[in-house]
N, CA, C and O atoms as a DFTB+ gen file, in Angstrom:
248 C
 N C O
     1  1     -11.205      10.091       2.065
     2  2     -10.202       9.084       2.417
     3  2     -10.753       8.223       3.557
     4  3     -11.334       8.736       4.514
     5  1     -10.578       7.030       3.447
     6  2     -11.324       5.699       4.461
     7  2     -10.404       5.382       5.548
     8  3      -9.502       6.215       5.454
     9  1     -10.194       4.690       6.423
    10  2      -9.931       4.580       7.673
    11  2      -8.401       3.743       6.832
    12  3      -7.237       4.122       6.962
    13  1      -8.802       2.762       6.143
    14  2      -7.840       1.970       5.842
    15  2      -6.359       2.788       5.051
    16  3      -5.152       2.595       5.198
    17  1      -7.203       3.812       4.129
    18  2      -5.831       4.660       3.746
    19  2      -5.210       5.363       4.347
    20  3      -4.006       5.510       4.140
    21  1      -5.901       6.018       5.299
    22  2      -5.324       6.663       6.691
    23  2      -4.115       5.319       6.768
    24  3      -3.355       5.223       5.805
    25  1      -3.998       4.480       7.733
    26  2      -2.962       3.484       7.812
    27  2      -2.588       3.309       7.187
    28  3      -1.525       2.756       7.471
    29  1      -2.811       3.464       5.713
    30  2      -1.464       3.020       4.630
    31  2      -0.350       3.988       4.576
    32  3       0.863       3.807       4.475
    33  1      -1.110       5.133       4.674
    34  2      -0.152       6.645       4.790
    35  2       0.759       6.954       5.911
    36  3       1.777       7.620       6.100
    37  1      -0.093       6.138       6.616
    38  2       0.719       6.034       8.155
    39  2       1.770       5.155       8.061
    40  3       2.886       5.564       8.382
    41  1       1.630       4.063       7.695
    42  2       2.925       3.211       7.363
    43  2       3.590       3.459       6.048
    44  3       4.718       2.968       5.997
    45  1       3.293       3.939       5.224
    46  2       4.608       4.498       4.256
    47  2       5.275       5.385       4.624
    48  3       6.393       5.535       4.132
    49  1       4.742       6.328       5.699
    50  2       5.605       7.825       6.494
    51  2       6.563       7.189       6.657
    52  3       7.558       7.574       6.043
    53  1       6.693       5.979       7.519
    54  2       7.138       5.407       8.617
    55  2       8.015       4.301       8.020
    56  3       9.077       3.897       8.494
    57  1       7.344       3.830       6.791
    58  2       8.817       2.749       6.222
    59  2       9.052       3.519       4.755
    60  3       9.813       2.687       4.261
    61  1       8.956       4.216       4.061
    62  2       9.047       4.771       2.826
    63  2       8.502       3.972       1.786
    64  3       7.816       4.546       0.941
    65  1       8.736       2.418       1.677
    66  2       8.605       1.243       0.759
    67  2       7.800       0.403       1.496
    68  3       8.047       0.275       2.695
    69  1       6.755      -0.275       0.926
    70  2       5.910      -1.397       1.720
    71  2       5.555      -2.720       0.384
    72  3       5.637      -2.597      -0.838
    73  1       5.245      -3.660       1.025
    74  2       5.558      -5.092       0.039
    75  2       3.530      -4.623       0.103
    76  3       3.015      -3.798       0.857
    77  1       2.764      -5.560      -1.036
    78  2       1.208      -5.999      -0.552
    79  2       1.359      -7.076       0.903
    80  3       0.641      -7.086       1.904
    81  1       2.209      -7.683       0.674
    82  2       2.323      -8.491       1.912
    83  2       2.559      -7.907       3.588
    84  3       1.965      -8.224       4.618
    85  1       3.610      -6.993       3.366
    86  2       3.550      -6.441       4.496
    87  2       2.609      -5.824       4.888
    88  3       2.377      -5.721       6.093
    89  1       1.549      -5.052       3.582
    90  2       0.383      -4.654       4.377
    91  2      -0.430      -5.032       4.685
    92  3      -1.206      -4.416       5.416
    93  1      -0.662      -6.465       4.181
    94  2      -1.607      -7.544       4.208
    95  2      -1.485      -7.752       6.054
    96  3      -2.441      -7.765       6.828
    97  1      -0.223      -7.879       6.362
    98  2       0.163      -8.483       7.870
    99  2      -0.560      -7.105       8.623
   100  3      -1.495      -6.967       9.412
   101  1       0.092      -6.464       8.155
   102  2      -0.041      -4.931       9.087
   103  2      -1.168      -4.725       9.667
   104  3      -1.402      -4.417      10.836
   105  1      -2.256      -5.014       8.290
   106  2      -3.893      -4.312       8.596
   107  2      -4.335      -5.909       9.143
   108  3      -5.464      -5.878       9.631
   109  1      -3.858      -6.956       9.167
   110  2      -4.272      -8.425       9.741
   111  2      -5.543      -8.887       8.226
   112  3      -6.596      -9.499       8.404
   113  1      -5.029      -8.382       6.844
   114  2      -5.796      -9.024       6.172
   115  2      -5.417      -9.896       5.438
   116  3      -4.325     -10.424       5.646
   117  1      -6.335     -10.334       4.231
   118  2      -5.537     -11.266       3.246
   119  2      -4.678     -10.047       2.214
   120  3      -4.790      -8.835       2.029
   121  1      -3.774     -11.171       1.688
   122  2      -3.006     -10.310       0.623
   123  2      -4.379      -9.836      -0.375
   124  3      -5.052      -8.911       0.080
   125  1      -4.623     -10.177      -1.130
   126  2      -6.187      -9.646      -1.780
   127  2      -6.288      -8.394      -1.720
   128  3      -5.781      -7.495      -2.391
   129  1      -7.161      -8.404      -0.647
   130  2      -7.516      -7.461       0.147
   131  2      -6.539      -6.041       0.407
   132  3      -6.833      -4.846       0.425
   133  1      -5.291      -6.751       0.591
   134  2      -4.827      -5.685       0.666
   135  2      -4.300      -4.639      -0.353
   136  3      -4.196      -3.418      -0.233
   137  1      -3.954      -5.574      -1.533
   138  2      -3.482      -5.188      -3.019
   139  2      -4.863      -4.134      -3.370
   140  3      -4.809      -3.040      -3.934
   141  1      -6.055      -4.824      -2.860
   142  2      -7.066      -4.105      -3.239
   143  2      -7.457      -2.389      -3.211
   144  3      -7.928      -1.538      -3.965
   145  1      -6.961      -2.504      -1.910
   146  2      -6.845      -1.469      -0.772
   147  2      -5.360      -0.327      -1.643
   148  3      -5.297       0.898      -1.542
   149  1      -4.623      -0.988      -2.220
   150  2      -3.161      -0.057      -2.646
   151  2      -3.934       0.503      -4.112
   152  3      -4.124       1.653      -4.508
   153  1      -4.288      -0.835      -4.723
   154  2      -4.700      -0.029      -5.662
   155  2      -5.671       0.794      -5.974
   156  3      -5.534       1.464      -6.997
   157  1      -6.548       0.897      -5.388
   158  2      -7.676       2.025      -5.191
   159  2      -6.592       3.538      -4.818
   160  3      -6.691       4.600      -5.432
   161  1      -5.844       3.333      -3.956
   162  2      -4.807       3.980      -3.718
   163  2      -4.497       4.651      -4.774
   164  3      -4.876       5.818      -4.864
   165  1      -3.649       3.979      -5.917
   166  2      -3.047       4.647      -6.922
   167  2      -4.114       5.287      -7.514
   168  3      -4.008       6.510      -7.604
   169  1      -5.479       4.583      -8.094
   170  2      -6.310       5.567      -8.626
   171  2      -6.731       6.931      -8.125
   172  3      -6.762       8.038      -8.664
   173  1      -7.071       6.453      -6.811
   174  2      -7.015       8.271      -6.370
   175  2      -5.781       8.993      -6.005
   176  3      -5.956       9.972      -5.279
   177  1      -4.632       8.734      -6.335
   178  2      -3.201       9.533      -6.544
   179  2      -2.685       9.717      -5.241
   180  3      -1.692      10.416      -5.040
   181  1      -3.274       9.157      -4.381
   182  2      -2.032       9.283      -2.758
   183  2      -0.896       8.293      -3.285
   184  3       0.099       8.984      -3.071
   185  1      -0.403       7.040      -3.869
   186  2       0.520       6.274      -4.220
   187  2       0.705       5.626      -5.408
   188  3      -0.236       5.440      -6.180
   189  1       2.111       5.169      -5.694
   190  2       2.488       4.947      -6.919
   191  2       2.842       3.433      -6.562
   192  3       3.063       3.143      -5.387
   193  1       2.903       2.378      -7.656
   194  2       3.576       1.231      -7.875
   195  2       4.432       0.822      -8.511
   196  3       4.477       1.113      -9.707
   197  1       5.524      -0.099      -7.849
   198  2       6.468      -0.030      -9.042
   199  2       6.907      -1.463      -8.827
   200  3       7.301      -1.889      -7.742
   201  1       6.800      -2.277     -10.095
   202  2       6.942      -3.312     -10.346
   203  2       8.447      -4.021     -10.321
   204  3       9.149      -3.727     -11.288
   205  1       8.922      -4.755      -9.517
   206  2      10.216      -5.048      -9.215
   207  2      10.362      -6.879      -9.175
   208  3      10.019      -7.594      -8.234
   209  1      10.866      -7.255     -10.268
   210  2      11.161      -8.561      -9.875
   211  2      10.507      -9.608      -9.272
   212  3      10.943     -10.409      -8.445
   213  1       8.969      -9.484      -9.971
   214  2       8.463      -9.934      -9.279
   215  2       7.534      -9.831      -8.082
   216  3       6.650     -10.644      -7.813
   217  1       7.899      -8.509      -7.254
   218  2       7.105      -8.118      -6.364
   219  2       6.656      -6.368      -6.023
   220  3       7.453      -5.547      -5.569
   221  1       5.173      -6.075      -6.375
   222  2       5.222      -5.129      -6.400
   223  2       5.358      -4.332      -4.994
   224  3       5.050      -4.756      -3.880
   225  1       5.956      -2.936      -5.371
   226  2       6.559      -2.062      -4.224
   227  2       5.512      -0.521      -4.591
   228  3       5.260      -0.024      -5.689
   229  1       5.052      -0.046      -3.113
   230  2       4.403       0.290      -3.091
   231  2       4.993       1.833      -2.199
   232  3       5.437       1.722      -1.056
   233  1       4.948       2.662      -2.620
   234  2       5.526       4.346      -1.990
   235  2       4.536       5.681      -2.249
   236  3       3.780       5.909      -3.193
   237  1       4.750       6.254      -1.380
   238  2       3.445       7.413      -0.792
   239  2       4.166       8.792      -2.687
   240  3       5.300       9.185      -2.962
   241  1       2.871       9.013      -3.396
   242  2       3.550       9.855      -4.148
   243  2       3.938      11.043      -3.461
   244  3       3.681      11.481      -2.340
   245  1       4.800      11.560      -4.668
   246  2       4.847      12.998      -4.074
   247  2       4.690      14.394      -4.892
   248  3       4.748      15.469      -4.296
């Protein structure tokens, strides 16, 4: 696990639900980047996505 998923885990503890955008702000990157960062995520099974209206929502599995 990389420095960056460390902080993702850290902020889903902490908000349960996170936007790509909010993490985009969080880590000070581009949205890109950060979607990039979630979805590597889901492949290695720390988080799930769930597609909402438009904007995907992002929560620590369990």
């Amino acid at each position: 696990m990389n420095i960056h998923s460390k902080k993702i885990l850290d902020l889903l503890k902490r908000e349960r639900v996170i936007t790509s955008s909010e993490l985009a702000k969080h880590l000070q990157v581009s949205w890109n980047t950060a979607e990039k960062y979630l979805l590597e995520m889901v492949i290695e099974g720390y988080i799930e996505k769930i597609k909402k209206e438009g904007v995907n929502l992002w929560i620590e599995k369990k």
